[in-house]
C-alpha positions in Angstrom: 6.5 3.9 11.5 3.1 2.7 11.5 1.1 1.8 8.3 -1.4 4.7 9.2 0.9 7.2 9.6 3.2 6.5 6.4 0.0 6.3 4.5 -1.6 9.2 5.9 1.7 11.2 4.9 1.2 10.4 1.9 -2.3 11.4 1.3 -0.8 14.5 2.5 2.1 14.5 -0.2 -0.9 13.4 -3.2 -3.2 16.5 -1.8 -0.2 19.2 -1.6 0.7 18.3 -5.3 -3.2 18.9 -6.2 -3.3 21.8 -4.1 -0.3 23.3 -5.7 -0.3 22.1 -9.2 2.7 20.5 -9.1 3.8 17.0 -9.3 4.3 14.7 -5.9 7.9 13.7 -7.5 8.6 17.5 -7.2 7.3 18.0 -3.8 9.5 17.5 -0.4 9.2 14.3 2.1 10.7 13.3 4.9 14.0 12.0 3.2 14.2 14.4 0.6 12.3 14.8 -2.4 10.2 11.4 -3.5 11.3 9.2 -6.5 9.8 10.3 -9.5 6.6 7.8 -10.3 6.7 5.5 -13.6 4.7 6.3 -16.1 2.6 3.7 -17.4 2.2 2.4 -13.3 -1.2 3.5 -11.6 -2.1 2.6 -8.1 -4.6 3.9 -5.2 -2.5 6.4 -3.7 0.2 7.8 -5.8 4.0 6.2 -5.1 6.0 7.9 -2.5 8.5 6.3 0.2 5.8 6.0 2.3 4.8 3.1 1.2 5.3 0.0 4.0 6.6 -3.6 3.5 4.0 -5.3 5.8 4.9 -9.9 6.8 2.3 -12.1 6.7 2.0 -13.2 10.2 0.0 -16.9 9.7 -0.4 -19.6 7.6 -2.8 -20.1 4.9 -4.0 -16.4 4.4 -6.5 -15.4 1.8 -5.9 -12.4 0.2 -9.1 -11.2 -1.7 -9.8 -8.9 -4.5 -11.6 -5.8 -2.5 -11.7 -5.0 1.0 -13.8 -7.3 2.6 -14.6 -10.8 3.2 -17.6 -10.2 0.5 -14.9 -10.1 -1.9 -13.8 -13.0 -4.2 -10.8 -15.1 -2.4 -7.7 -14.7 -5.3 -5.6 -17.2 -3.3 -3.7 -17.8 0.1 -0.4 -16.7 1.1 2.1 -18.2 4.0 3.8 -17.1 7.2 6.8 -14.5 5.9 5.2 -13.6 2.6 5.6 -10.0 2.2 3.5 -7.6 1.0 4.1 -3.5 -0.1 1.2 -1.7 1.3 -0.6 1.2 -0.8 -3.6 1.8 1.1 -5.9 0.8 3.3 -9.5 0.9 3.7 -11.2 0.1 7.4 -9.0 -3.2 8.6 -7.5 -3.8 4.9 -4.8 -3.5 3.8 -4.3 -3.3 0.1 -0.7 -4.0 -1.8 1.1 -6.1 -3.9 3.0 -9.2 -3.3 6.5 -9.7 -3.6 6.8 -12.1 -6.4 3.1 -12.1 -6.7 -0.3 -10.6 -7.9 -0.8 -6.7 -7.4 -3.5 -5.1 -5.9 -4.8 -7.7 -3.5 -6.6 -7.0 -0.1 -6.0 -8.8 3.1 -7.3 -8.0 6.5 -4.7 -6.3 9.1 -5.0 -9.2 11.8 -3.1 -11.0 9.5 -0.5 -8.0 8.7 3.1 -7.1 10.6 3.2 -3.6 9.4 
């Protein structure tokens, strides 16, 4: 599944649970119903199993703390790194690291989604 389409579906899970007044966690997806969401964690678009486990694809990769190269480098990441996409904004791609900061930003030329 593309990053696109996972994270447009859920945009549509976030907006069905405004729309109806009732919690995403209580709302159906595509394998079942989604996890319920812990409760201190707060991220861009609400967890669902949509998110997507996207590689980095090069060496040497910043990852930055907004989406766009007018954003402060936080560091550089390595061919195989792995990343769990929340959200993306133009050609970001914002998520955390896997045994790394949260949150970061880094452009989807450098992504395997």
């Amino acid at each position: 599944m593309s990053i696109t389409r996972a994270l447009a579906r859920a945009g549509a899970v976030a907006a069905l649970a405004l729309a109806t007044a009732q919690p995403a966690a209580a709302l159906p997806t595509a394998h079942g119903t989604a996890p319920a969401p812990a409760a201190a964690v707060q991220r861009a678009v609400p967890p669902t199993t949509a998110d997507v486990v996207c590689t980095v694809n090069d060496n040497g990769v910043n990852y930055r703390s907004g989406p766009g190269s007018q954003y402060p480098v936080m560091g550089t990441v390595n061919r195989g790194q792995k990343l769990n996409a929340h959200g993306r904004e133009g050609s970001w791609v914002m998520g955390d690291l896997w045994g790394g900061p949260t949150g970061v930003w880094i452009h989807v030329a450098y992504l395997d989604c």
